[in-house]
C-alpha positions in Angstrom: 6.4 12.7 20.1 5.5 15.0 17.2 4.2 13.6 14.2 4.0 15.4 10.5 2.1 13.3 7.7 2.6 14.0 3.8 -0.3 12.9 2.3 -3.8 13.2 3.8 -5.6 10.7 1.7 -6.7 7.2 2.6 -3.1 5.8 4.2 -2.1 9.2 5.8 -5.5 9.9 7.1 -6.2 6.2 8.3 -2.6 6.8 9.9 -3.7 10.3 11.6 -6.8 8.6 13.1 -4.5 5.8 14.7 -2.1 7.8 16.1 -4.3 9.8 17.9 -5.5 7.0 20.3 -1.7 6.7 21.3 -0.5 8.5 24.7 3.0 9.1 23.8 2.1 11.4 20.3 1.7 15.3 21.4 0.5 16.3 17.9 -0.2 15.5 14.6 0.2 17.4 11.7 0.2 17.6 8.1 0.8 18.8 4.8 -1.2 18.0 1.0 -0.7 19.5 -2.5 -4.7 19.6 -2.5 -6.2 22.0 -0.9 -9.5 20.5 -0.8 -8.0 17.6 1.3 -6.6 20.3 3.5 -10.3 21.6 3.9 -11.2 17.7 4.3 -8.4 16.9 6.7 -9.4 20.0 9.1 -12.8 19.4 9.0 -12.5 15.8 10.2 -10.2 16.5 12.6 -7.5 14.2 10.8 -4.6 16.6 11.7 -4.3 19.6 14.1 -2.7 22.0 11.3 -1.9 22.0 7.8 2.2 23.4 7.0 4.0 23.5 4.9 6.7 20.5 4.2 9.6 22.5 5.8 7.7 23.3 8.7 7.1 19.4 9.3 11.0 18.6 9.2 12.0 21.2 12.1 9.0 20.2 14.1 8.1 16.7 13.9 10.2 13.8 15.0 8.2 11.5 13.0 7.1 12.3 9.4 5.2 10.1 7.5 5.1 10.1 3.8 1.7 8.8 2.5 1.9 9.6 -1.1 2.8 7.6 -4.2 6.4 6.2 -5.1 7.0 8.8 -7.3 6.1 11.4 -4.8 8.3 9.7 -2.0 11.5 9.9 -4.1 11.1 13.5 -5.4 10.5 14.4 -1.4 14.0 12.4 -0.2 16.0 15.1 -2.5 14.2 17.8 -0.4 15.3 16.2 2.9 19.1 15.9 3.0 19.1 18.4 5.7 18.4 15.9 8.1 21.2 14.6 8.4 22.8 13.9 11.6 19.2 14.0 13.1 17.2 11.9 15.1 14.3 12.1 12.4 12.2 9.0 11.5 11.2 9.4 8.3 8.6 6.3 7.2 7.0 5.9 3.8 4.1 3.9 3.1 4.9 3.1 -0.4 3.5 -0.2 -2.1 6.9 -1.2 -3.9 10.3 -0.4 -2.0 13.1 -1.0 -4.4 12.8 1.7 -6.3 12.8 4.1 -3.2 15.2 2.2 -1.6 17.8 2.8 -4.1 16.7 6.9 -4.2 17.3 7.1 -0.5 20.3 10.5 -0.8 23.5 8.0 1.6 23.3 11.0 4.3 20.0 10.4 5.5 19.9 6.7 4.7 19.8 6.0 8.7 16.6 8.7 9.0 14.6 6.4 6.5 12.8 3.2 7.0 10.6 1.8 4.4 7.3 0.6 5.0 4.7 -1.1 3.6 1.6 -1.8 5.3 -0.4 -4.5 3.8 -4.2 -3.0 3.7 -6.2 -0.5 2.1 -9.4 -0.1 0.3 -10.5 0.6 -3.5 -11.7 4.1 -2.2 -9.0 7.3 -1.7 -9.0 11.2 -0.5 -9.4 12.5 3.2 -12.6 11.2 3.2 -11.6 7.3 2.6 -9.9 7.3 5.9 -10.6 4.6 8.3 -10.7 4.1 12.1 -9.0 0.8 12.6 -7.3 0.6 9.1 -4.0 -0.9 10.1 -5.2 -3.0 13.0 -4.5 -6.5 13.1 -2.6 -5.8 9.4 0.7 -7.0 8.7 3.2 -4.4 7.6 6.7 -4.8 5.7 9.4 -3.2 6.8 11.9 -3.4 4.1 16.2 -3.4 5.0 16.3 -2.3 8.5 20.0 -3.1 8.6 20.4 0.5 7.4 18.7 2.5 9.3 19.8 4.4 12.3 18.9 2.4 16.0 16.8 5.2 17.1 14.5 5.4 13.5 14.1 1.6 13.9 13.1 1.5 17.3 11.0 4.3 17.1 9.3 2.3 13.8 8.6 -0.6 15.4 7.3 0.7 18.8 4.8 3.1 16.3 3.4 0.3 14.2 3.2 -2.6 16.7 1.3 0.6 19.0 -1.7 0.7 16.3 -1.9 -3.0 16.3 0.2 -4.3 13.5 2.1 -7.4 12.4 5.7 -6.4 11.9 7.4 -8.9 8.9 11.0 -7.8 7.8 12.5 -8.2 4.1 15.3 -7.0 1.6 13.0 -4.3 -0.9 13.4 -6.8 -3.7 11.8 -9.5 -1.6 8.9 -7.4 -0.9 8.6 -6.0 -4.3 8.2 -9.7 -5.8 6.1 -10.9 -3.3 3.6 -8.1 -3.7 3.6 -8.2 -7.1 1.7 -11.9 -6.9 -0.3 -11.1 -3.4 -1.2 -7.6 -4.6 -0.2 -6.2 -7.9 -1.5 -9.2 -10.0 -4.8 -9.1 -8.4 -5.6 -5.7 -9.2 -4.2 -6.6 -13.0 -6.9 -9.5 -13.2 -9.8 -7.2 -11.4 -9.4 -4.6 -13.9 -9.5 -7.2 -16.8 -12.4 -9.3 -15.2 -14.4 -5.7 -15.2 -13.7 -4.9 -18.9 -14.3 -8.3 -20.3 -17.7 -8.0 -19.0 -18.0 -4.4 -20.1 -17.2 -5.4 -23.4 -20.0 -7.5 -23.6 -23.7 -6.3 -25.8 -25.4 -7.1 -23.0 -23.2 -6.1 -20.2 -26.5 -4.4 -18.1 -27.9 -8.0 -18.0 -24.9 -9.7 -17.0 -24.4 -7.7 -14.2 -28.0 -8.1 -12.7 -27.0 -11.2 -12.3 -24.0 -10.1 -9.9 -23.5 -11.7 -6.9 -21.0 -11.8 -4.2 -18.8 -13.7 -6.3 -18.1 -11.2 -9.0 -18.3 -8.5 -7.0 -15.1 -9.4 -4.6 -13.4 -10.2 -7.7 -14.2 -6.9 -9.3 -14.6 -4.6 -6.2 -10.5 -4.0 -6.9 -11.3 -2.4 -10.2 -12.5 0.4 -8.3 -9.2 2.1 -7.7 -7.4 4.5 -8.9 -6.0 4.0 -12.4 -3.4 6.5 -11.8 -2.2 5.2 -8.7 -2.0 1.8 -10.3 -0.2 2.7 -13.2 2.3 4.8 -11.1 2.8 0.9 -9.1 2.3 -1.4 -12.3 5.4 0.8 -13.9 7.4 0.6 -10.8 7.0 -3.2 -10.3 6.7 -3.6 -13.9 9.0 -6.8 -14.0 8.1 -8.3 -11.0 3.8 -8.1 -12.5 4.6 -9.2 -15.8 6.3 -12.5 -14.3 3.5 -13.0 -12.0 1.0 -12.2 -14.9 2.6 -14.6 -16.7 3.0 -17.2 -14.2 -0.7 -16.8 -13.6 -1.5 -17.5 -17.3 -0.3 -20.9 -17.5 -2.5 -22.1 -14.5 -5.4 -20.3 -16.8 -4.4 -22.2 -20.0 -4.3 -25.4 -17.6 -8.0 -25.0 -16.3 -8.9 -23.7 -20.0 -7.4 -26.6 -21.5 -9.0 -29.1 -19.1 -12.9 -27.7 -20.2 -11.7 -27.8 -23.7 -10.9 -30.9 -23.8 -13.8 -31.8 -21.4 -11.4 -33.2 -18.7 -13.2 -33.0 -16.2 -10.8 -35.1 -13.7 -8.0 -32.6 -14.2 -10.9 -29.5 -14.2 -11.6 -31.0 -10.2 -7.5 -31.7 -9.2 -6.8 -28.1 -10.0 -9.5 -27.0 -8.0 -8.9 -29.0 -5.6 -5.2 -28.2 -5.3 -6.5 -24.4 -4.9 -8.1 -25.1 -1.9 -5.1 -26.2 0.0 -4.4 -22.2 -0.2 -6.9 -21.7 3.0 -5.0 -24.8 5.0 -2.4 -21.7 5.5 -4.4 -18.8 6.1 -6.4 -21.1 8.6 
């Protein structure tokens, strides 16, 4: 099986590197608008040759397309000559609806949207990970529609590198992440500029410990990535945002008033969130 990845950054890369430890993929290739993740890419061995896009649809039977939402939809326009093919054409896109609905009808069986749930704060060729996806649960969104072939060729790929397949409608997944993912990068990026804000921000933050920094560590990523995802899940955040302010006000309100009993119940009601992951 030949693979072709779009995209050579943290998800494509991480994807490269667990692909390769898989007997039935003959090659992997790739393609990036930046050329210095080209020069990364080869260097570390990520992909065996960097071609162009049109190269990638005659030669690979899997293509991967690790770039941002925006990017995924202006590449379907470009691949309506697939059609009829056994292509498998996978995104890795953190919202799904609004790719869902971009999809062109005659190459709605080639596509099968993906989300795997992991990643770090960092990006670029050079945040690719061994091990990434392993043991991670990824989404895969409508599979109703896609061709037998594209879905069994999904499934065998992603359960290969060690993942937990979960299947949902897009609109599902889109809400979902918005209060699992989305809302927690919204309150990491406010945590970090409250504190910024402050006179004596270089004092608070010697006093940083592992508390703030897991809280803040999501901060770290990129803004324009997140605004891309924020916009395209715009809806979805602001209800979760909002939902997420009222259990605020409720602990706010309790150390107001000095209500301490309430201030405990809350807290204690919180903790019954590790009786599921456990």
């Amino acid at each position: 099986m030949k693979i072709g990845i779009v995209g050579l950054g943290l998800m494509g890369g991480s994807m490269a590197l667990a692909l390769k430890h898989l007997s039935f993929i003959s090659s992997i290739i790739g393609t990036d608008h930046n050329k210095e993740h080209q020069r990364i890419a080869l260097e570390r061995g990520l992909v065996q040759a960097i071609v162009p896009f049109d190269h990638l649809k005659r030669e690979c039977d899997v293509i991967f397309l690790a770039v941002p939402v925006d990017g995924v939809i202006a590449l379907l326009s470009e691949c309506t000559d697939l059609e009829g093919s056994d292509t498998t054409l996978i995104d890795l896109g953190s919202t799904k609806a609004l790719i869902v609905d971009a999809i062109p009808p005659a190459i709605r069986p080639n596509f099968v949207p993906a989300h795997p749930m992991t990643g770090t704060e960092h990006f670029g060729p050079n945040a690719a990970l061994e091990g990434l996806y392993a043991d991670k649960v990824v989404v895969l969104c409508d599979l109703e529609h896609c061709g037998d072939t594209q879905r069994d060729t999904a499934l065998r790929i992603f359960r290969s590198i060690g993942m937990q397949v979960h299947t949902m409608g897009a609109a599902q997944h889109d809400r979902h992440a918005a209060f699992i993912s989305h809302m927690p990068h919204v309150i990491s990026y406010a945590l970090a500029n409250t504190v910024l804000a402050q006179e004596e921000k270089e004092n608070i933050l010697t006093l940083a410990a592992g508390g703030f920094r897991s809280m803040s560590r999501l901060a770290k990523s990129s803004p324009a990535m997140w605004e891309d995802i924020f916009r395209q899940n715009r809806e979805n955040v602001l209800e979760a945002v909002e939902l997420f302010e009222i259990e605020l006000q409720t602990l706010k309100a309790a150390l107001k008033e000095k209500d301490y009993t309430t201030l405990r119940s809350e807290m204690k009601g919180a903790n019954k969130l590790y009786e599921i992951f456990s």
